[in-house]
N, C-alpha and C positions, 0 to 999 in steps of 0.2 A: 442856620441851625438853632443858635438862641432865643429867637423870634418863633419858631416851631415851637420848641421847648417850652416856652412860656406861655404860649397860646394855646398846648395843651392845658397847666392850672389853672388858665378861667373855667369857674366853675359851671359854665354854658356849653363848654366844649365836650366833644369825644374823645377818648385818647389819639384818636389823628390830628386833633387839633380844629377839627369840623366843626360848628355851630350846632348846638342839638336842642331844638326847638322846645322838646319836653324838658330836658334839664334847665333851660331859659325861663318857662313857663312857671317850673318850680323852684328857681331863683327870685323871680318877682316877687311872688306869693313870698317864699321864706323872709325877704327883705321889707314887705310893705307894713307888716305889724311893726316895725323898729322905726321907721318913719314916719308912720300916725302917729305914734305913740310924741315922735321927737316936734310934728307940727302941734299937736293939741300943747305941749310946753310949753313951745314958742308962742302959741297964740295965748297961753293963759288961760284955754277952757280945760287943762287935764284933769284937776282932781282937787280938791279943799285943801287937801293934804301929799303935795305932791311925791314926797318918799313914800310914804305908804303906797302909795298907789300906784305908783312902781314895782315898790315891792309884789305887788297882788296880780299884776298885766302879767309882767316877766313871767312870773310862775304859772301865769294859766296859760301863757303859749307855749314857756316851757313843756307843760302835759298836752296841749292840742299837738305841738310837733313830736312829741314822743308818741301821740296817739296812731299818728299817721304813721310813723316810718313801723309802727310794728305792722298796720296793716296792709302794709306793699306785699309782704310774701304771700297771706291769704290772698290776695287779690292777684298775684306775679301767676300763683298756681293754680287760681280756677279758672280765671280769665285763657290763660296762658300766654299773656301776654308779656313774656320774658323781658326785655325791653325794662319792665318798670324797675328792675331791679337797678337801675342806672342812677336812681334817683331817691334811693333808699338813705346809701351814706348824706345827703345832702340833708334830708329832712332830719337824720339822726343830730348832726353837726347843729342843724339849726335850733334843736332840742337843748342842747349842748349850749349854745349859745347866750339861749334862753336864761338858763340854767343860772349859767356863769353870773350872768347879769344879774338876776336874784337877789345870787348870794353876794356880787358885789355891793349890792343896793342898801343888804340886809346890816352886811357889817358898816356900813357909813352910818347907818340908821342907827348902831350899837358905838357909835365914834372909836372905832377900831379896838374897841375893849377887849382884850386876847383874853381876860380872865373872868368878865362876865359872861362872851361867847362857850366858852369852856363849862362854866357853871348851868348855864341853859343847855348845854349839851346834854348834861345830867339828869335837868328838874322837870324839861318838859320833852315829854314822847315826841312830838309832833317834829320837834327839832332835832334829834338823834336821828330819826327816818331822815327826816328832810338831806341831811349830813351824808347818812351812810347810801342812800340813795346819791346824792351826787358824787362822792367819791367813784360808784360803781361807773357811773354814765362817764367821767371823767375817763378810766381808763380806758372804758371802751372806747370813747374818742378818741385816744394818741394811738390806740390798736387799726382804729377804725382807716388804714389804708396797706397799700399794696404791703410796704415795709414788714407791719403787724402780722399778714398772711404768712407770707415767706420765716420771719422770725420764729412764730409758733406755732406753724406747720397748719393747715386746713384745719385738720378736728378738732385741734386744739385753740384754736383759733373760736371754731361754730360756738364750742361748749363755751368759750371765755363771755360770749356775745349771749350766749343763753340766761344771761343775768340782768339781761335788758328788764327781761318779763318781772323777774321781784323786783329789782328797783322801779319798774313802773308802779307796781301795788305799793310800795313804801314810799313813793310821791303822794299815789293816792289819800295815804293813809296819813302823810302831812297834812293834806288840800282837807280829809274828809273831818280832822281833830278841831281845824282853826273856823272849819266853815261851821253855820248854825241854821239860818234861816234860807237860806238857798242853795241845796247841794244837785241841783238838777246837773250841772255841767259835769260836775265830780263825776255823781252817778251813770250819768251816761257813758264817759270815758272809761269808768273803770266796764261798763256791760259790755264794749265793744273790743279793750284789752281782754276781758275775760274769752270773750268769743277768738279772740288772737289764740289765745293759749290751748283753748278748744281746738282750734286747727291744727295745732301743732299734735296735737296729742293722736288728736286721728289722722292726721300724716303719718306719725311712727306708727301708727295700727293698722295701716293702708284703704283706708277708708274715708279721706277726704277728699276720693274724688264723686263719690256719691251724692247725688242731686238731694236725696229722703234725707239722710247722715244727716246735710248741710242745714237741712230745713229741722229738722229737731232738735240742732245743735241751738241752732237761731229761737224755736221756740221755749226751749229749757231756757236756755241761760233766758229771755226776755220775762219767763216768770219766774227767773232769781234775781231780775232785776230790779223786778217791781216789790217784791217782797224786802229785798235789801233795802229799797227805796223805805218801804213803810217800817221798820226796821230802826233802821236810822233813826228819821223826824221822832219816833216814841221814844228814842235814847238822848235824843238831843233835846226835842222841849217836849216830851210826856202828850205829845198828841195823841190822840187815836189810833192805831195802826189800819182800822177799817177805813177811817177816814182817808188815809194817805191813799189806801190801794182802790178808794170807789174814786179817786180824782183819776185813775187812770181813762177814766169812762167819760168824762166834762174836758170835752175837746175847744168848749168857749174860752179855757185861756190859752194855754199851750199842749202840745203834743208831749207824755211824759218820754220818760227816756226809755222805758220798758218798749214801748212801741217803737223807736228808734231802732232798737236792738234786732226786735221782732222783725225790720223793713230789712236791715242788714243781712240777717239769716236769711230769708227771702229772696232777696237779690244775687247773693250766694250759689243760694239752690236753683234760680234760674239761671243764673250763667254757666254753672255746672251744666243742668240738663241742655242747653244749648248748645252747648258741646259736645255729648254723646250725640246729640240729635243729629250735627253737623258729619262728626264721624261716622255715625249710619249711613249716612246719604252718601258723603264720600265711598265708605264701601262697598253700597249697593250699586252705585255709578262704576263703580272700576269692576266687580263681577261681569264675567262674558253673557252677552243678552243671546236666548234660545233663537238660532234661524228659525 
């Protein structure tokens, strides 16, 4: 019985205590950035400055795994591949993780100063988000299992975890204060949260099961991305804002993140329509064929 028991919490298994290949598959992934991170130490090539650059890894997988787990539901419900929802808490935790790490990194880096951390809470924005964002994710982790459901009942439960979404924009809004010359990654993650929150919005309106929906949802937000995009770089170092948004068009260096967004919406709406299309056929197949 204890050997069952405990072979359920590895976090590979199903609650039968079965091996479940996709939660295995998104355990490696979750684990392999903490292990790069710990061989490039080891070996001496991680960074000039190796707290700092701790500090900077931590917090941007921090936001890549908070990016992912919000977009399991978009993806749980056009897919309908229910199933992913198994692997949602793991990427959140891993967020979590992230997180922790950070902020543990951050206060070494401050030599455990309880009263200079305090007074930066105050002087600089980037660091009160940064703060009250992980407070949020914080509780949503000790919530984020069976215990949390049963305690605070379903709804109240959904709504506590509906705070995912600001404290991802007040990560953001940390990442987008401290960044200057390179906010591609930022930008992109917050165009693909945005699209997260879009989904939701037209789920409660019942219209996220629409193929067109998906696809204008993907096209809007990808041209508030770009515009965010140009936006930005003229608040931050006084560029051109024309400039920023004709770079979305010079594909010689990288792909911007507006185009990302726009492949996401896209993809969306094709798996959507793939679905009605399936279900037509389905039902044209079951209707009685005229002798």
């Amino acid at each position: 019985m204890s050997s069952i028991r405990l072979s359920t919490l590895a976090p590979w298994t199903d609650r039968a205590g079965r091996v479940s290949w996709l939660k295995l598959a998104v355990f490696v992934a979750c684990v392999a950035p903490a292990v790069w991170i710990a061989l490039r130490l080891h070996c001496g090539t991680f960074h000039p400055a190796p707290v700092r650059g701790l500090i900077r890894e931590t917090g941007d997988w921090a936001m890549r795994f908070m990016a992912l787990s919000l977009a399991v539901t978009p993806l749980r419900y056009v897919t309908r591949q229910n199933r992913l929802v198994i692997v949602r808490r793991m990427l959140g935790l891993t967020g979590l993780f992230y997180t922790l790490a950070h902020l543990a990194i951050y206060m070494f880096d401050r030599s455990f100063n309880l009263w200079w951390m305090i007074l930066e809470l105050f002087w600089r924005i980037y660091i009160s988000a940064g703060w009250v964002a992980t407070v949020v994710f914080i509780v949503m982790g000790v919530t984020s299992n069976d215990w949390g459901i049963r305690r605070l009942g379903s709804a109240t439960w959904n709504r506590w975890h509906a705070w995912a979404y600001p404290a991802a924009f007040l990560s953001l809004l940390h990442i987008f204060i401290l960044v200057r010359l390179d906010a591609f990654e930022a930008t992109l993650i917050g165009g693909l949260c945005a699209f997260a929150v879009g989904f939701r919005l037209l789920r409660r309106a019942g219209r996220a099961e629409r193929p067109w929906t998906l696809l204008l949802l993907g096209v809007g937000l990808a041209l508030a991305t770009a515009v965010f995009e140009a936006w930005f770089y003229r608040f931050a170092t006084r560029v051109d804002m024309m400039r920023v948004l004709e770079a979305n068009f010079d594909f010689s260096y990288r792909i911007r993140p507006a185009w990302w967004v726009l492949a996401a919406g896209c993809a969306m709406a094709a798996s959507a329509m793939l679905r009605v299309g399936s279900w037509r056929m389905r039902g044209a197949a079951a209707r009685p064929q005229p002798q």
